[in-house]
C-alpha positions in Angstrom: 107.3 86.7 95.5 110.1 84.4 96.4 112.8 86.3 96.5 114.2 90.5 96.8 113.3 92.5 94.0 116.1 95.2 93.1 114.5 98.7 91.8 114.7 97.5 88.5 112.7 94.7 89.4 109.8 96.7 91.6 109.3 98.8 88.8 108.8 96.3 86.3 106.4 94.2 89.1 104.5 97.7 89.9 104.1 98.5 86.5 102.7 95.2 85.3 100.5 95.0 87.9 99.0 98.4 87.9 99.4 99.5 84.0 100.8 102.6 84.8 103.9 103.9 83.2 107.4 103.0 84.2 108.4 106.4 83.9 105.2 107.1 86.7 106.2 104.5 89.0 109.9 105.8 88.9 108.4 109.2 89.9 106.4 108.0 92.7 109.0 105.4 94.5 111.6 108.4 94.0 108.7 110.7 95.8 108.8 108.2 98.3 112.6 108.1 99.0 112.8 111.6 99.5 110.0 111.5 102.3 111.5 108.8 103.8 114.8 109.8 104.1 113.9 113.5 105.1 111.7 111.9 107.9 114.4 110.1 109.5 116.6 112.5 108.8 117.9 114.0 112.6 116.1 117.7 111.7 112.8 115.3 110.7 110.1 113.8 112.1 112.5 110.9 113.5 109.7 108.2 111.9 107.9 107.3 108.7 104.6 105.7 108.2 103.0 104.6 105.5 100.0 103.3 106.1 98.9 99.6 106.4 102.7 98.4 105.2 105.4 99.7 107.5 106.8 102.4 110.1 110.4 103.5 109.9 111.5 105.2 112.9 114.6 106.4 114.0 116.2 104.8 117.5 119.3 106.4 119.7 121.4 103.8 121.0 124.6 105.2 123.1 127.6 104.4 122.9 129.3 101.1 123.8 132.4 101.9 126.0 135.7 100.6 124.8 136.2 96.7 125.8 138.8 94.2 125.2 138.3 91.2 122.9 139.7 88.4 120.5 139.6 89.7 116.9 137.2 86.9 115.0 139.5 87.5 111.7 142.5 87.4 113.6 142.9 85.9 116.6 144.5 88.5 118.3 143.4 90.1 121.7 142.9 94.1 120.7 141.1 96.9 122.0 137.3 97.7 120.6 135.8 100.9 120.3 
């Protein structure tokens, strides 16, 4: 692939290169959302895994103290969060 495929687009590519319904393959990336998102969720696991593709896993940065800067859109000195 050359280029991002939208949902729409992975479940056309999944389904024509398993043969299984679309209607399946919505069921099992929707699965898979759920898992995901309740693993990294802050009561979860803090990670993901599926394996032999990717890990997902939740990092804690702290804070930035305030600083002050130029604003990039415009030009003024201000204060940052």
């Amino acid at each position: 692939m050359k280029a991002a495929l939208n949902k729409t687009q992975l479940v056309a590519y999944i389904v024509e290169q398993s043969g299984v319904e679309a209607k399946s393959v919505k069921a099992v990336l929707a699965s898979l959302e759920t898992s995901v998102l309740s693993s990294v969720d802050k009561k979860g696991a803090g990670e993901f895994t599926l394996p032999g593709l990717f890990k997902v896993a939740v990092q804690k940065v702290p804070a930035k103290a305030k600083r002050f800067g130029k604003d990039p859109f415009t030009g003024q000195e201000r204060w940052f969060p």
